[in-house]
PyMOL CGO cylinders between C-alpha atoms (Angstrom):
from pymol import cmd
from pymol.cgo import CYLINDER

trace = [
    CYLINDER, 42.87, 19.64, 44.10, 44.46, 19.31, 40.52, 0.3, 1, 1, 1, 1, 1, 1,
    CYLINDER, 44.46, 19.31, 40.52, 47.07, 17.12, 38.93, 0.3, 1, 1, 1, 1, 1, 1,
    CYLINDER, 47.07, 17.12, 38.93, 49.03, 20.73, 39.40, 0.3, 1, 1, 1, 1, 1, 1,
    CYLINDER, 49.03, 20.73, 39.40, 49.13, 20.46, 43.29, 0.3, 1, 1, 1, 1, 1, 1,
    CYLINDER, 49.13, 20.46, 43.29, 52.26, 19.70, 45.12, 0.3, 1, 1, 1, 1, 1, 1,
    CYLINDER, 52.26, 19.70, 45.12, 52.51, 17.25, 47.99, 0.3, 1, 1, 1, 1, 1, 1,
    CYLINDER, 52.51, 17.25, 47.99, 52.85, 20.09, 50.31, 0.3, 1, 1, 1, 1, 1, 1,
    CYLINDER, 52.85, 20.09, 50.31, 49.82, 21.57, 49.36, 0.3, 1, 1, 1, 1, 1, 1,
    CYLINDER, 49.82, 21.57, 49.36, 48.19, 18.06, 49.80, 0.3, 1, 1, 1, 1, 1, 1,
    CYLINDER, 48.19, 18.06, 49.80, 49.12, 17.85, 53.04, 0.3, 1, 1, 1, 1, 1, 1,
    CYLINDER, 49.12, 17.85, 53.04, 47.92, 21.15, 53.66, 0.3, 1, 1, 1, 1, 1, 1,
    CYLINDER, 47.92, 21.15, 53.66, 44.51, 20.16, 52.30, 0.3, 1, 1, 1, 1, 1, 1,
    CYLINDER, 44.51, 20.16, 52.30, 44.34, 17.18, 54.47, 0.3, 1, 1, 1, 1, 1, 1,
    CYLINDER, 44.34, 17.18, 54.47, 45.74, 18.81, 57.29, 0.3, 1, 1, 1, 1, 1, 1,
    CYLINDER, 45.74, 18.81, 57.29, 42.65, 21.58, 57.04, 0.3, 1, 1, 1, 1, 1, 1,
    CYLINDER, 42.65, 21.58, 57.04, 39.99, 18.63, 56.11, 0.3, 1, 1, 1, 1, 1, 1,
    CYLINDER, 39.99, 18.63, 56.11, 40.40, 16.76, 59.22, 0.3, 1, 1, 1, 1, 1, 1,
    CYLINDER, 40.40, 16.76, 59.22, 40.85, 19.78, 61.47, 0.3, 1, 1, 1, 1, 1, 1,
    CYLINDER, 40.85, 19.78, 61.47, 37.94, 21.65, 60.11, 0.3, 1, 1, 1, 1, 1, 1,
    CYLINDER, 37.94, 21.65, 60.11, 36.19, 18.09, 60.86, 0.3, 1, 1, 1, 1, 1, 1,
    CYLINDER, 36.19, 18.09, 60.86, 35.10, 18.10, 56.92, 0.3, 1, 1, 1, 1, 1, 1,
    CYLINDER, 35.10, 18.10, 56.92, 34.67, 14.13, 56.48, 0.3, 1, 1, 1, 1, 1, 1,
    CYLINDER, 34.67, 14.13, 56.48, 31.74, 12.17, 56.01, 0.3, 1, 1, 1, 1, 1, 1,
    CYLINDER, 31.74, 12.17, 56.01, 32.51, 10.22, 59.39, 0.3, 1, 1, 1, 1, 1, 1,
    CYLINDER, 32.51, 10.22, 59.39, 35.07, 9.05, 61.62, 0.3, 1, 1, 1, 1, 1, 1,
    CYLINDER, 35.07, 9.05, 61.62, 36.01, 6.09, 59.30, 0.3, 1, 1, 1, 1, 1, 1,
    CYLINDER, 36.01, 6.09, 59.30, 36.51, 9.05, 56.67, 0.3, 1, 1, 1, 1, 1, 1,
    CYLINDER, 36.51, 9.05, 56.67, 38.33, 10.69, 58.86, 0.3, 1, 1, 1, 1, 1, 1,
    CYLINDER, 38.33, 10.69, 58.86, 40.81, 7.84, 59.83, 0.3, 1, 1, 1, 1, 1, 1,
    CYLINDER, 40.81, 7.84, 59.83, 41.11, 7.44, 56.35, 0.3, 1, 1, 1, 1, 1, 1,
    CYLINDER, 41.11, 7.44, 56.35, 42.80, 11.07, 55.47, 0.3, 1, 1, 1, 1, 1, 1,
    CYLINDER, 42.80, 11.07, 55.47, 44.69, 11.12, 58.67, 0.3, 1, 1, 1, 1, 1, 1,
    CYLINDER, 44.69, 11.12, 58.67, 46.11, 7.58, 57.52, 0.3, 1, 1, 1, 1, 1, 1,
    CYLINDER, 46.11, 7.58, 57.52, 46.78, 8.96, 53.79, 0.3, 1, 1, 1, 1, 1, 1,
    CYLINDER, 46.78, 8.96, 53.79, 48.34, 12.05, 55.44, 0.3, 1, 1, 1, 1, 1, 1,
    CYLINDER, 48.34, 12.05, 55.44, 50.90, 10.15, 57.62, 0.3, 1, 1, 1, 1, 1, 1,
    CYLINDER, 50.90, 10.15, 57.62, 51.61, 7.95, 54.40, 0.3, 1, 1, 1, 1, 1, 1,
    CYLINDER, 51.61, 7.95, 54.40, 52.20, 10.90, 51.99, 0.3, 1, 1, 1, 1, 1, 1,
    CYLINDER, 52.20, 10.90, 51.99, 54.66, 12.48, 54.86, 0.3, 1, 1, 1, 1, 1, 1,
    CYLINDER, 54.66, 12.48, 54.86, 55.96, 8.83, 55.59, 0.3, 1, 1, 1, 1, 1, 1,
    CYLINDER, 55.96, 8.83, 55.59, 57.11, 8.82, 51.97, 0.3, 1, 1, 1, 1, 1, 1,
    CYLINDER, 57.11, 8.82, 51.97, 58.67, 12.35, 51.09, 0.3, 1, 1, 1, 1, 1, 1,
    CYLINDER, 58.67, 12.35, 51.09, 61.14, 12.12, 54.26, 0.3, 1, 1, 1, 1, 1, 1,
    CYLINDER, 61.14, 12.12, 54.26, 62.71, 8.96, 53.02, 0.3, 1, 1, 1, 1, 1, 1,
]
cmd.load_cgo(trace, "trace")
């Protein structure tokens, strides 16, 4: 990721990450699944 991404992408990242089960453990996990639903929470206000 770079200052270049869009949200979209970031999302896509995230979305990959916890699917792929790339996280260091399930707190991790809860953590990008939580900043994912926040970052989509936000763009369809």
């Amino acid at each position: 990721m770079n200052k270049e991404n869009t949200l979209a992408e970031l999302i896509d990242v995230l979305n990959k990450r916890i699917e792929n089960n790339d996280v260091i453990d399930s707190v991790h996990k809860i953590k990008l699944m939580t900043a994912r639903d926040v970052i989509k929470e936000m763009i369809h206000e």
